[in-house]
OpenMM code with the backbone's topology and positions (N, CA, C; nanometers):
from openmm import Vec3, app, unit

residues = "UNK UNK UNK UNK UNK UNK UNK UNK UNK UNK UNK UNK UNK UNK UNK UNK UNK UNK UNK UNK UNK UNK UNK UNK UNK UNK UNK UNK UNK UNK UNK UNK UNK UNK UNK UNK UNK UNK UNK UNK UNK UNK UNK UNK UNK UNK UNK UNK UNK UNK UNK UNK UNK UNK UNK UNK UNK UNK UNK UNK UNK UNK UNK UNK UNK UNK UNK UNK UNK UNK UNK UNK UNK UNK UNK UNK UNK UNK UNK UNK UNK UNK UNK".split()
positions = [
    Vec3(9.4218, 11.1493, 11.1505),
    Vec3(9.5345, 11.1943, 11.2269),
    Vec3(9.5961, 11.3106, 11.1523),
    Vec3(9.6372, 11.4288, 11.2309),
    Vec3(9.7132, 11.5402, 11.1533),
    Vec3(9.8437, 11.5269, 11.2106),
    Vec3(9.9358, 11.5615, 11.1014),
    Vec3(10.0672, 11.5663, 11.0864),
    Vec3(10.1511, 11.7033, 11.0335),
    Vec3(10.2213, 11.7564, 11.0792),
    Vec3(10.3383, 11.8617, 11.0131),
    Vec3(10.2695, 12.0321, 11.0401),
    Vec3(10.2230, 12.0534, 11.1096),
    Vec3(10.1886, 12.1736, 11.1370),
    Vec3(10.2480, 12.2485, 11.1972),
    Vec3(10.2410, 12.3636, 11.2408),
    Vec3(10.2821, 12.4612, 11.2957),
    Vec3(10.1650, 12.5826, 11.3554),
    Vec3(10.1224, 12.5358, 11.4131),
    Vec3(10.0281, 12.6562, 11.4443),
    Vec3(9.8511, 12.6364, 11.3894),
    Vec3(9.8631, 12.4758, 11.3299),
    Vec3(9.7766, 12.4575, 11.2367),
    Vec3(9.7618, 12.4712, 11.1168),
    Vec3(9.8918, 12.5464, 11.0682),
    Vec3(9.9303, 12.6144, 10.8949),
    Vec3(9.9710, 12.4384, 10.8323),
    Vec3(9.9851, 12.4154, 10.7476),
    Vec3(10.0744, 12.3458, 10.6289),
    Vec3(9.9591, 12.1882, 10.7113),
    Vec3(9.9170, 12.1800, 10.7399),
    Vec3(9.8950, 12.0759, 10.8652),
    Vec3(9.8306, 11.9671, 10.7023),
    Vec3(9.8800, 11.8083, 10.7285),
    Vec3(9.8340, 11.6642, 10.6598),
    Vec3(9.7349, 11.6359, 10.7255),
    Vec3(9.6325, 11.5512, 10.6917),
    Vec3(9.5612, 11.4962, 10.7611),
    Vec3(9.5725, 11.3658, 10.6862),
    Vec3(9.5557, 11.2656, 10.7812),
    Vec3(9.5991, 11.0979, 10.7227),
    Vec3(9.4812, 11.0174, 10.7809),
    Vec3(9.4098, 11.0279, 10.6391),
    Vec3(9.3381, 10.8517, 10.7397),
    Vec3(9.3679, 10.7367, 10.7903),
    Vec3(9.2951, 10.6401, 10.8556),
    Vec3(9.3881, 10.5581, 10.9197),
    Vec3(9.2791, 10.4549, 10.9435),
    Vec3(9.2902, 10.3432, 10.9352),
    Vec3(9.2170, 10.2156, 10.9338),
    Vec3(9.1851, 10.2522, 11.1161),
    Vec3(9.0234, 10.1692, 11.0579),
    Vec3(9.0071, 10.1491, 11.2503),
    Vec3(9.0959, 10.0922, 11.3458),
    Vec3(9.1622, 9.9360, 11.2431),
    Vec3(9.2417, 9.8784, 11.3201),
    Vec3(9.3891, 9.9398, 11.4168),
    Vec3(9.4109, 10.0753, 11.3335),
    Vec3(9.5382, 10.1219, 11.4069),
    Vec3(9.5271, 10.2150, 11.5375),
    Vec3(9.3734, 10.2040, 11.5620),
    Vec3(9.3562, 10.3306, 11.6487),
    Vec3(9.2811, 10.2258, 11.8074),
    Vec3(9.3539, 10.3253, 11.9298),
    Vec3(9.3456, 10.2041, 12.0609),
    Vec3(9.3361, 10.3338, 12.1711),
    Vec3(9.1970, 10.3205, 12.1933),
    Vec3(9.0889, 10.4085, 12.2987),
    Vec3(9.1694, 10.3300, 12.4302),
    Vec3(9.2602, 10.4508, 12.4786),
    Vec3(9.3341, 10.4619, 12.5801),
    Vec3(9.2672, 10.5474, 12.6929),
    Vec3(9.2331, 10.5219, 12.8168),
    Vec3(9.1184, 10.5655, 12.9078),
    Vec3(9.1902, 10.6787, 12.9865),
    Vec3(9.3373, 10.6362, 13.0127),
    Vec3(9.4108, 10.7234, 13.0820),
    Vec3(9.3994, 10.8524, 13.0381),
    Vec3(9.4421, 10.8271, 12.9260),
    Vec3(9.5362, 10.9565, 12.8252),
    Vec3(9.3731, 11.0138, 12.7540),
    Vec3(9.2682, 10.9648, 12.8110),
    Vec3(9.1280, 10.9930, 12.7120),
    Vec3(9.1038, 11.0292, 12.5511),
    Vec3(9.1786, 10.9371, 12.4948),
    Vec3(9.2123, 10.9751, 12.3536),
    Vec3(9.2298, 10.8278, 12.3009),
    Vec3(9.2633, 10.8179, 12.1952),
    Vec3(9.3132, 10.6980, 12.0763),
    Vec3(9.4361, 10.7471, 12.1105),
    Vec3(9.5134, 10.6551, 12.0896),
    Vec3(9.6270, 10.6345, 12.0553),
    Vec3(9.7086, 10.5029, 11.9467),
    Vec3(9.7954, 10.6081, 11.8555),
    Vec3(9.8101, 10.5407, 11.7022),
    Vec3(9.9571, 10.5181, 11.7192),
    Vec3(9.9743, 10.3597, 11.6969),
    Vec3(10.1234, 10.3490, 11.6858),
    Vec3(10.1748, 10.3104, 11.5754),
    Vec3(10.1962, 10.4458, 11.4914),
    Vec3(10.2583, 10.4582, 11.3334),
    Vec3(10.3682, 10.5387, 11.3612),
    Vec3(10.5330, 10.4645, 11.2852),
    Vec3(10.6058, 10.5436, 11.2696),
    Vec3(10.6034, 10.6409, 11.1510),
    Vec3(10.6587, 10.8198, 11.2390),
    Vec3(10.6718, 10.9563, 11.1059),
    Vec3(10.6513, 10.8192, 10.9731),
    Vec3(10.7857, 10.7551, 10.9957),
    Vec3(10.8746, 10.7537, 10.8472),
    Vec3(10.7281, 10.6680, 10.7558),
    Vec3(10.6147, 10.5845, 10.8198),
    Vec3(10.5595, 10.5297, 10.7409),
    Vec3(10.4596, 10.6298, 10.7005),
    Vec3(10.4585, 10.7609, 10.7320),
    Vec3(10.3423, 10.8136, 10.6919),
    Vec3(10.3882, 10.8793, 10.5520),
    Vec3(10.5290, 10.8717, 10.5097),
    Vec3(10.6260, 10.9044, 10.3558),
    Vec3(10.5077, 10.7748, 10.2904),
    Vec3(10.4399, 10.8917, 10.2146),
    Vec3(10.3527, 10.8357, 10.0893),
    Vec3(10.2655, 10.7825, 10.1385),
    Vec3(10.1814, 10.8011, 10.1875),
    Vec3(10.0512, 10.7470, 10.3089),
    Vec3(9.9579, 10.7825, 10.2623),
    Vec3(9.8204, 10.7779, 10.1919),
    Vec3(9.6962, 10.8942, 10.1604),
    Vec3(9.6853, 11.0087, 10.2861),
    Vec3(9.7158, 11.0934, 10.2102),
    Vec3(9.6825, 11.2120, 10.3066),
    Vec3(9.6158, 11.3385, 10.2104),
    Vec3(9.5751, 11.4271, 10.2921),
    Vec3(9.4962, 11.5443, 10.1891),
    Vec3(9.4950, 11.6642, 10.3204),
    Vec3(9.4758, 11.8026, 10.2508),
    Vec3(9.5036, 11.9360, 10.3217),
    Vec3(9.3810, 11.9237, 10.4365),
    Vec3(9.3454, 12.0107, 10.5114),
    Vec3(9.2191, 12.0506, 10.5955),
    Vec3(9.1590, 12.1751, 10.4642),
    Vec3(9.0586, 12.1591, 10.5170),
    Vec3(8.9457, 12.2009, 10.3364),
    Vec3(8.9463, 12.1355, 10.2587),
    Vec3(9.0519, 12.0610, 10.1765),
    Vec3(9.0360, 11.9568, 10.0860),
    Vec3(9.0214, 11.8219, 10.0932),
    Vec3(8.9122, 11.8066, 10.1667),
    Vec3(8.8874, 11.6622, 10.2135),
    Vec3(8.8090, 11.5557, 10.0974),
    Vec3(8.8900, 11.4517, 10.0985),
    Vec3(8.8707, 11.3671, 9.9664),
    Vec3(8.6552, 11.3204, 9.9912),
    Vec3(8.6108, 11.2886, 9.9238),
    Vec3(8.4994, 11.1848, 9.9048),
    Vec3(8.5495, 11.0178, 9.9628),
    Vec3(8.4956, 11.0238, 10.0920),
    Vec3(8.5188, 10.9033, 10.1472),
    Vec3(8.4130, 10.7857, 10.0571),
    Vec3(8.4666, 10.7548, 9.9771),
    Vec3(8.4355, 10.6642, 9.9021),
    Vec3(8.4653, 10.5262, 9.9464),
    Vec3(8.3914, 10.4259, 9.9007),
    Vec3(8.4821, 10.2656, 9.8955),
    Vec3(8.5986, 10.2770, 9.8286),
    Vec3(8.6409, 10.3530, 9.7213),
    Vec3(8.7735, 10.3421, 9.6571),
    Vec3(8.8615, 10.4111, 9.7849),
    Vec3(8.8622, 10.5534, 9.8192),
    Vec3(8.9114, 10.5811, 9.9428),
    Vec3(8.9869, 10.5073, 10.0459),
    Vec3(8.8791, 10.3887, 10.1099),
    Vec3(8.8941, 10.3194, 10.1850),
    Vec3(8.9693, 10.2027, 10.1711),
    Vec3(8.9776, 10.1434, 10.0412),
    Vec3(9.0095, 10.0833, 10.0289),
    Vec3(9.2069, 10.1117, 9.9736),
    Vec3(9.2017, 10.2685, 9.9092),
    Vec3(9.3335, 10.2959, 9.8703),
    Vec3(9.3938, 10.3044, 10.0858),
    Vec3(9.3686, 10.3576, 10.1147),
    Vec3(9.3662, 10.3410, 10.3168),
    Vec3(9.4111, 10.2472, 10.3319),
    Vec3(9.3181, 10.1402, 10.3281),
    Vec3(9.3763, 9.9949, 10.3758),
    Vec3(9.4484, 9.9492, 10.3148),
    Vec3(9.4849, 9.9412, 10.2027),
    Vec3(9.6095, 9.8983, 10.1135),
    Vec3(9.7261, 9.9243, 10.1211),
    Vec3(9.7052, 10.0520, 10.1532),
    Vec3(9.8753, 10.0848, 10.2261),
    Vec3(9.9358, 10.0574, 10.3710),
    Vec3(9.7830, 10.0368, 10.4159),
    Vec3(9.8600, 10.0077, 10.5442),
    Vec3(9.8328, 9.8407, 10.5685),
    Vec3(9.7646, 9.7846, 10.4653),
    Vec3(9.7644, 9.6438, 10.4607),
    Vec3(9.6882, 9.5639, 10.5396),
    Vec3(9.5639, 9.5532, 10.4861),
    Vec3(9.4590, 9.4992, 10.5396),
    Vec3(9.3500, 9.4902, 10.4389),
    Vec3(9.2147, 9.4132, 10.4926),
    Vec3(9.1427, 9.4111, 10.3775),
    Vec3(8.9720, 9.5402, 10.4475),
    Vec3(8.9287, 9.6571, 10.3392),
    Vec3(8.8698, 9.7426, 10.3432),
    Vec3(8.7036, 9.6519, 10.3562),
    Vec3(8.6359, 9.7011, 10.4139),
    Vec3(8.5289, 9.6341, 10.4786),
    Vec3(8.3694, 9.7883, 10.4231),
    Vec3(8.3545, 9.7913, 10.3503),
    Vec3(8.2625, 9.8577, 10.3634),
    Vec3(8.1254, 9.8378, 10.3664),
    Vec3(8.0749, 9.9220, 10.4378),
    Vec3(7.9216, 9.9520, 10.5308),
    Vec3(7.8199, 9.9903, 10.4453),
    Vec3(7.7448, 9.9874, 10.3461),
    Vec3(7.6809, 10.1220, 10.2910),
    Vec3(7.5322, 10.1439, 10.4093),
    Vec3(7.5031, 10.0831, 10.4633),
    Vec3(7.4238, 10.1321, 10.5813),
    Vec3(7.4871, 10.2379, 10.6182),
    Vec3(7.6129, 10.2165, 10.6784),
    Vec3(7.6836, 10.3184, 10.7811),
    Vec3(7.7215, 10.4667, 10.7154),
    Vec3(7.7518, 10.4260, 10.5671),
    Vec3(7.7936, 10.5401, 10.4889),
    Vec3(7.7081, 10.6020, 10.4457),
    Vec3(7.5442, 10.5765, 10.4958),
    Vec3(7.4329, 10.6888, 10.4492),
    Vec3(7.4507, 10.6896, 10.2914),
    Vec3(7.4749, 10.5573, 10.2158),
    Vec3(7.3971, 10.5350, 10.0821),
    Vec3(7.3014, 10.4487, 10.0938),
    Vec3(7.2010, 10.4654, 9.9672),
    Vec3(7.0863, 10.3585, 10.0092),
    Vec3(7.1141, 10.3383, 9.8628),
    Vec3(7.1084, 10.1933, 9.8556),
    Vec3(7.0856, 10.0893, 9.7564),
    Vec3(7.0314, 10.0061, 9.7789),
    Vec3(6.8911, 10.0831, 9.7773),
    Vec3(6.7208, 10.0766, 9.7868),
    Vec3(6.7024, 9.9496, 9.8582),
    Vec3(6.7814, 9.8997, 9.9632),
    Vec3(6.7676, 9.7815, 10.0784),
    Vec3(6.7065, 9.8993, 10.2006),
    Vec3(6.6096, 9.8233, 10.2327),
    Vec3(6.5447, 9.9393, 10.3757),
    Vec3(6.6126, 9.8523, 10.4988),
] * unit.nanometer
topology = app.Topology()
chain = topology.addChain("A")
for resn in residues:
    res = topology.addResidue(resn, chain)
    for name in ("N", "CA", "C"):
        topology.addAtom(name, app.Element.getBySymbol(name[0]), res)
């Protein structure tokens, strides 16, 4: 989710657990019901400086927004040599 822009300048980008996001058919989009004020101290990072979606990543993600981080390494295109 991006936050605080103007034109696309200064613009946050915030990850966000799967759980907060709700594929609305009308509006053809997700829709996220987070208040501004919880995104004060939220993991966020610039556009170009996009972190290494790591398990640590994911898991600093879910922690703040409080839940437990579930990771895939199938899905995340590592192989630890399981075929």
């Amino acid at each position: 989710m991006s936050f605080g822009a103007v034109l696309g300048i200064g613009e946050d980008l915030y990850p966000l657990p799967w759980r907060a996001h709700d594929y609305d058919t009308g509006e053809g989009g997700y829709l996220v019901e987070i208040d501004k004020d919880r995104l004060n101290g939220a993991p966020s990072y610039k556009r170009g400086a996009e972190p290494e979606f790591t398990r640590q990543c994911g898991e600093r993600v879910y922690a703040y927004y409080g839940g437990m981080y579930r990771f895939c390494a199938r899905r995340s295109g590592l192989d630890f040599g399981a075929s």
